[in-house]
DRENLUMMAR-955422 format. One record per residue: residue number from 1; x, y, z of N, C-alpha, C in turn. Coordinates in Angstrom, 3 decimals. Layout:
REM DRENLUMMAR-955422
n | n_xx | n_yy | n_zz | ca_xx | ca_yy | ca_zz | c_xx | c_yy | c_zz
NUM | X | Y | Z | X | Y | Z | X | Y | Z
...
//
This chain:
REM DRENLUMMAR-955422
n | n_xx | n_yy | n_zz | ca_xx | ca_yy | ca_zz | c_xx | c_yy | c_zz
1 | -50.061 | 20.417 | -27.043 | -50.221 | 21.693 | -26.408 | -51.205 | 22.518 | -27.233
2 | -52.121 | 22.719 | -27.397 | -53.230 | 23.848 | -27.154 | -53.096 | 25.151 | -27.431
3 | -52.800 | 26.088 | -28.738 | -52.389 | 27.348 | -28.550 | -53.776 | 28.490 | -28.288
4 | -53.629 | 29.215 | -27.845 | -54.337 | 30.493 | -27.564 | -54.805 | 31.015 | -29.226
5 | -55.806 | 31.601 | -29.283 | -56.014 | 32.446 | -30.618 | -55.146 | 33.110 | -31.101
6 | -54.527 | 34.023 | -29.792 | -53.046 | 34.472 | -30.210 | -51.899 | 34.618 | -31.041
7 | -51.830 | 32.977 | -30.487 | -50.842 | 32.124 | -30.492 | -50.527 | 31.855 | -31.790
8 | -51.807 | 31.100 | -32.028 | -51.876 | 30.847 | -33.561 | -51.880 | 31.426 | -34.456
9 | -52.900 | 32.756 | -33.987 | -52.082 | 34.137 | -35.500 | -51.106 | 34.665 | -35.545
10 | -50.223 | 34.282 | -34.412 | -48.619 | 35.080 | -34.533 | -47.966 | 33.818 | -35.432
11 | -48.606 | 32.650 | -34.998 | -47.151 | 31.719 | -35.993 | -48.072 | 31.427 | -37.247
12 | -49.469 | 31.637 | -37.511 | -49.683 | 31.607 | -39.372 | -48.969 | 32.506 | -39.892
13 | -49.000 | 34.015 | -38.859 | -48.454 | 35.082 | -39.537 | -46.934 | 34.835 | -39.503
14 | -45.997 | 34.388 | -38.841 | -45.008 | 34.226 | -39.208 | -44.250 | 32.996 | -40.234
15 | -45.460 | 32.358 | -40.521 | -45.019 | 30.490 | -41.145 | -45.645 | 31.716 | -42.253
16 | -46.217 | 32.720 | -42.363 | -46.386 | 33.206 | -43.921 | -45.858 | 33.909 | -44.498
17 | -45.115 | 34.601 | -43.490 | -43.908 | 35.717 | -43.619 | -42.824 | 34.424 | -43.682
18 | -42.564 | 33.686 | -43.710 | -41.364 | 32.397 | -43.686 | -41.319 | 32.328 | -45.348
19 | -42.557 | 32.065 | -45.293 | -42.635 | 31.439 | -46.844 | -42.641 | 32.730 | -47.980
20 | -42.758 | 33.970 | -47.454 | -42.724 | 35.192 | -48.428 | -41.177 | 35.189 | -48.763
21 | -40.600 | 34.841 | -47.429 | -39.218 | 34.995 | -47.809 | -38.236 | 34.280 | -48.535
22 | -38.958 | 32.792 | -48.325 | -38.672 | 31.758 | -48.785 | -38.606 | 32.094 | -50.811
23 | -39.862 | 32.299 | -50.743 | -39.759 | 32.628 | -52.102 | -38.885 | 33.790 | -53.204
24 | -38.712 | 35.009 | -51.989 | -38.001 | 35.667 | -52.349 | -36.479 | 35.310 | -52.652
25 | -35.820 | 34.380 | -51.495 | -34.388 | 33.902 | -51.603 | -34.598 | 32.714 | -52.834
26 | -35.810 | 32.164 | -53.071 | -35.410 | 31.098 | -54.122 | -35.413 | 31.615 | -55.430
27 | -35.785 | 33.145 | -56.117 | -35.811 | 33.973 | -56.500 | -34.778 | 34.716 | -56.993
28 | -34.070 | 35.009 | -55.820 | -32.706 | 35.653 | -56.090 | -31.626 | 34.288 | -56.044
29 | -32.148 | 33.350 | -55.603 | -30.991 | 32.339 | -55.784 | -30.929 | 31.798 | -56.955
30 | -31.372 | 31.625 | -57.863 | -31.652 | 31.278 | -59.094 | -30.509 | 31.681 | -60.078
31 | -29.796 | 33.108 | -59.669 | -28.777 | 34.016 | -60.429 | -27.452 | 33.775 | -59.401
32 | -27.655 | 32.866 | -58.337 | -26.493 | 33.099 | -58.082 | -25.639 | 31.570 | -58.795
33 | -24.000 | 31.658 | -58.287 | -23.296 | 30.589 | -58.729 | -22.716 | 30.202 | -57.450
34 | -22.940 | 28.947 | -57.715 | -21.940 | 28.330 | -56.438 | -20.436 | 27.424 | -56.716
35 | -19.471 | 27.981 | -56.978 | -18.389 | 27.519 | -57.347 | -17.318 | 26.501 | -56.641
36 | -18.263 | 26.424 | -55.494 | -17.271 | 25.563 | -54.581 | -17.837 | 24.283 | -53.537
37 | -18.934 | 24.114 | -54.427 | -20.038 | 23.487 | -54.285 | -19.982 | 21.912 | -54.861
38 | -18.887 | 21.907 | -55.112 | -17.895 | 20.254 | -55.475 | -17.521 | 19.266 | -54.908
39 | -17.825 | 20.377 | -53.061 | -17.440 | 19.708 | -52.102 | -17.640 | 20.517 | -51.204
40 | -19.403 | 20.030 | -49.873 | -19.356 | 19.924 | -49.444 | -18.732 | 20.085 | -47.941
41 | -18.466 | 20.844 | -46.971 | -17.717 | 19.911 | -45.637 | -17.074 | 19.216 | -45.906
42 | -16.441 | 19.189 | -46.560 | -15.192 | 17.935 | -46.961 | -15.935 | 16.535 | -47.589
43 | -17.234 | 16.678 | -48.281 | -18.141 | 15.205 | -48.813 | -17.715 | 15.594 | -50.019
44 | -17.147 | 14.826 | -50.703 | -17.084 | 15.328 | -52.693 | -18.760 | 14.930 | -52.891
45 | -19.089 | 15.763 | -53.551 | -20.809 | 15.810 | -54.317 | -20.142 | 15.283 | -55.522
46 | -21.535 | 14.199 | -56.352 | -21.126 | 13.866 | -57.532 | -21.825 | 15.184 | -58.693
47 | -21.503 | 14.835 | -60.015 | -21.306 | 15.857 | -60.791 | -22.584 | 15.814 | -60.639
48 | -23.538 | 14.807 | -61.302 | -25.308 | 15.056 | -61.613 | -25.994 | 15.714 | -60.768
49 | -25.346 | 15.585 | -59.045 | -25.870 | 15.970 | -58.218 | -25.403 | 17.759 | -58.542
50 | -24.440 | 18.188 | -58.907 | -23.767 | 19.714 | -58.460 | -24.440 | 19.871 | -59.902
51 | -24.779 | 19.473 | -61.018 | -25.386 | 19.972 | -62.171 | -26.651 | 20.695 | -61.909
52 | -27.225 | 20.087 | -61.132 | -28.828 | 20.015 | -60.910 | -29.144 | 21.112 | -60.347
53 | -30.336 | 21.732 | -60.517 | -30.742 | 23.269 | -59.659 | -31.104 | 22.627 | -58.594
54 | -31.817 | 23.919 | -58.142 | -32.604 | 23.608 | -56.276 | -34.126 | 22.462 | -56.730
55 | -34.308 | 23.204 | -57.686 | -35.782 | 22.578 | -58.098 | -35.504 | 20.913 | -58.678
56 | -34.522 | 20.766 | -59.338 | -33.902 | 19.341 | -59.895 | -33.527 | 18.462 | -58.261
57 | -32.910 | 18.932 | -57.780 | -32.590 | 18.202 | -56.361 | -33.820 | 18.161 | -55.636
58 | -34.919 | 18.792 | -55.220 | -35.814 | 18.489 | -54.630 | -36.582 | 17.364 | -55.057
59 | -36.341 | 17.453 | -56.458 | -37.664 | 16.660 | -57.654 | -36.496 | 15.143 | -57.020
60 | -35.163 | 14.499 | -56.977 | -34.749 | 13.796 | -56.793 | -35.327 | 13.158 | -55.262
61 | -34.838 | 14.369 | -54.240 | -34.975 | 14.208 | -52.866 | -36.875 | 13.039 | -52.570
62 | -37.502 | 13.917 | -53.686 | -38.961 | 13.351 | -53.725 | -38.864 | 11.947 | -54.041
63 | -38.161 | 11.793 | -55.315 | -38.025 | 10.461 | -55.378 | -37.637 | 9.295 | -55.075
64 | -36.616 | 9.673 | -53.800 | -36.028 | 8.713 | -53.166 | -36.615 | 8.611 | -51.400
65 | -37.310 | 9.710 | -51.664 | -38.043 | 9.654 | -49.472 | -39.730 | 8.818 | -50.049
66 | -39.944 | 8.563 | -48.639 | -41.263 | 8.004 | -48.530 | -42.366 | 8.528 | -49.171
67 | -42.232 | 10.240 | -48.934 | -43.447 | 10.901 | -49.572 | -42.625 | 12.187 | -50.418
68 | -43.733 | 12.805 | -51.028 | -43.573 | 13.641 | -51.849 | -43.754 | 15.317 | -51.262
69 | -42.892 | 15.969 | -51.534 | -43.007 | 17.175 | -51.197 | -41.636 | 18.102 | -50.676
70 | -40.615 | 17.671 | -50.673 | -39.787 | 17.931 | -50.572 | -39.297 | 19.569 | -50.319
71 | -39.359 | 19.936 | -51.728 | -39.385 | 21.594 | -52.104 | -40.240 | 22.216 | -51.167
72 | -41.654 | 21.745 | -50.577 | -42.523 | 22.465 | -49.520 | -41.713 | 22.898 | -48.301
73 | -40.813 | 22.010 | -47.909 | -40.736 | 21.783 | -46.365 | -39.964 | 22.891 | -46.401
74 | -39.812 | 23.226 | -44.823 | -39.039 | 24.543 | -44.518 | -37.697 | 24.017 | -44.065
75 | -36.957 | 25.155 | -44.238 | -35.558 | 24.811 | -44.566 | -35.000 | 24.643 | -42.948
76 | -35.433 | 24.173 | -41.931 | -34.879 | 23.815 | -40.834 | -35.578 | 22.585 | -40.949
77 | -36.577 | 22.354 | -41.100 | -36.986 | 20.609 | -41.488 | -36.089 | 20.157 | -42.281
78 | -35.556 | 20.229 | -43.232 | -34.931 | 20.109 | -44.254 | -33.596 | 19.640 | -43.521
79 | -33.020 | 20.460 | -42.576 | -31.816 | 20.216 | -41.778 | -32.241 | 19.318 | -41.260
80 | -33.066 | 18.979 | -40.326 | -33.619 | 18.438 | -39.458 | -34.156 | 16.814 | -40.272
81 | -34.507 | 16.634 | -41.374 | -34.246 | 15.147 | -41.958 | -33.187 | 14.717 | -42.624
82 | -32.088 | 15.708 | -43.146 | -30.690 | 15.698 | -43.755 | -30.247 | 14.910 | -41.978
83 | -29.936 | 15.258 | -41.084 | -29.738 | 14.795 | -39.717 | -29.985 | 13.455 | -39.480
84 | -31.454 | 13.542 | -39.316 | -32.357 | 11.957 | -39.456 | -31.407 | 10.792 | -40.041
85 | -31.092 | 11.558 | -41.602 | -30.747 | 10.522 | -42.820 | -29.052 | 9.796 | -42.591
86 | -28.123 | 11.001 | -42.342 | -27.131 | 11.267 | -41.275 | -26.894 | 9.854 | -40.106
87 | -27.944 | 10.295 | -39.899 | -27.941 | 9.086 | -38.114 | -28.023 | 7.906 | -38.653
88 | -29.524 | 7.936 | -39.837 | -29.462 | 6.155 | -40.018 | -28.449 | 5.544 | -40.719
89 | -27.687 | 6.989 | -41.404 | -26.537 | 6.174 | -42.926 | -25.947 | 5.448 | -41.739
90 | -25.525 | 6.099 | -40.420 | -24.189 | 6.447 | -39.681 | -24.493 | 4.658 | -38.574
91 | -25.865 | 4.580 | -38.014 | -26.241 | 3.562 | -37.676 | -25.843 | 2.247 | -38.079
92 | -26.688 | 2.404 | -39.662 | -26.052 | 1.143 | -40.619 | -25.198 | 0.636 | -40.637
93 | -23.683 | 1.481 | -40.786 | -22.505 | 1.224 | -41.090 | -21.853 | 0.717 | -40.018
94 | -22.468 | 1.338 | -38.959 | -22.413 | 0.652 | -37.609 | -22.555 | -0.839 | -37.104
95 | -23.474 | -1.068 | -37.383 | -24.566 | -2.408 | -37.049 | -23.818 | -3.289 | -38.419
96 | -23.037 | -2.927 | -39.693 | -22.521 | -3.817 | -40.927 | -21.203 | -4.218 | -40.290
97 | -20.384 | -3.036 | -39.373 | -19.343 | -3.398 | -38.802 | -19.753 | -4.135 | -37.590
98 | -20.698 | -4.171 | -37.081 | -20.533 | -4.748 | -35.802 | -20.490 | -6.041 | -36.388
99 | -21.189 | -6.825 | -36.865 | -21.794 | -7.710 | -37.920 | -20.260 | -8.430 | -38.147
100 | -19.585 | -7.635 | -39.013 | -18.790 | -8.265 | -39.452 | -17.350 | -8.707 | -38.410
101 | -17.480 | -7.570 | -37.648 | -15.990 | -7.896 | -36.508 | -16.628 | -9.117 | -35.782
102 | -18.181 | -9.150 | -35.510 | -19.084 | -10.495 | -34.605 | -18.395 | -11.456 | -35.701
103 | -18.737 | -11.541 | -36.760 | -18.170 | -12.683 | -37.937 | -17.009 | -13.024 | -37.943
104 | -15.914 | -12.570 | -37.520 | -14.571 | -12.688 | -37.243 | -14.136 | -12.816 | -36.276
105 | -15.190 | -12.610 | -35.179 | -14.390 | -13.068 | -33.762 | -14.133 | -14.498 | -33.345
106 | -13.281 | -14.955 | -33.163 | -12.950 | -16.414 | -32.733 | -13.395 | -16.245 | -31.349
107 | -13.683 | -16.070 | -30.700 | -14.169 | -15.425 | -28.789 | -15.171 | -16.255 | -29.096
108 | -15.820 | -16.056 | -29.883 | -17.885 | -16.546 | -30.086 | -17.989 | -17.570 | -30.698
109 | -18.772 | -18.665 | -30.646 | -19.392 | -19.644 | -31.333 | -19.822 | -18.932 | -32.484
110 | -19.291 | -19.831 | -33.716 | -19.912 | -19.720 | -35.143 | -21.286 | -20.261 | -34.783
111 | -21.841 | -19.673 | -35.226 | -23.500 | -19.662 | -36.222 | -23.924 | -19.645 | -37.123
112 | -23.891 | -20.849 | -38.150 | -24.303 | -20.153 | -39.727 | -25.773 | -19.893 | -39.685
113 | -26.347 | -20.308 | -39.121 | -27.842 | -19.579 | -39.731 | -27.552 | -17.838 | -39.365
114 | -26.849 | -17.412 | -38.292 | -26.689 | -15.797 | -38.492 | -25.741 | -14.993 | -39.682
115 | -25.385 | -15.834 | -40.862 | -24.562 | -15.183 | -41.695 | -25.270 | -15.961 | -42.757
116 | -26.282 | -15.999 | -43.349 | -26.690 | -16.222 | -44.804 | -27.401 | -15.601 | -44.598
//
């Protein structure tokens, strides 16, 4: 889609006002404490992970995704590949169980070339 001149200076101007703010909350977040931050939605976080600042977790997040940049992205992207990551853990575990109840079903012809 094609934006208008408009268009486009209302959302630089607002992707710059995003990021003014951005900086401001990472700013004041720096002093705050998060005490209950042990756990998640009901996920226990491990300790290295709850040790670590915003800037230490991003520097991780970098090191374990495809590319680098982590700390850049805006914090609804951020939701928005936490989601992504979500679906594929959730997939996997899926497709390991299917896998394995297929491996245990007496219903089906064994196959060993599908289990090494």
């Amino acid at each position: 889609m094609k934006h208008t001149s408009f268009q486009h200076t209302m959302q630089t101007f607002l992707k710059n006002l995003l990021n003014i703010f951005g900086l401001v909350y990472i700013t004041l977040e720096k002093y705050v404490v998060y005490p209950d931050d042990e756990n998640i939605l009901g996920v226990d976080i491990d300790n290295d992970l709850f040790a670590m600042s915003r800037k230490q977790l991003c520097r991780y997040m970098d090191a374990v995704l495809p590319k680098k940049g982590f700390f850049d992205v805006q914090s609804t992207t951020k939701i928005r590949l936490g989601c992504q990551l979500l679906r594929n853990f959730h997939l996997m575990k899926r497709k390991l169980k299917d896998k394995k109840d297929k491996k245990y079903d007496t219903s089906t012809a064994y196959n060993p070339l599908e289990y090494n």
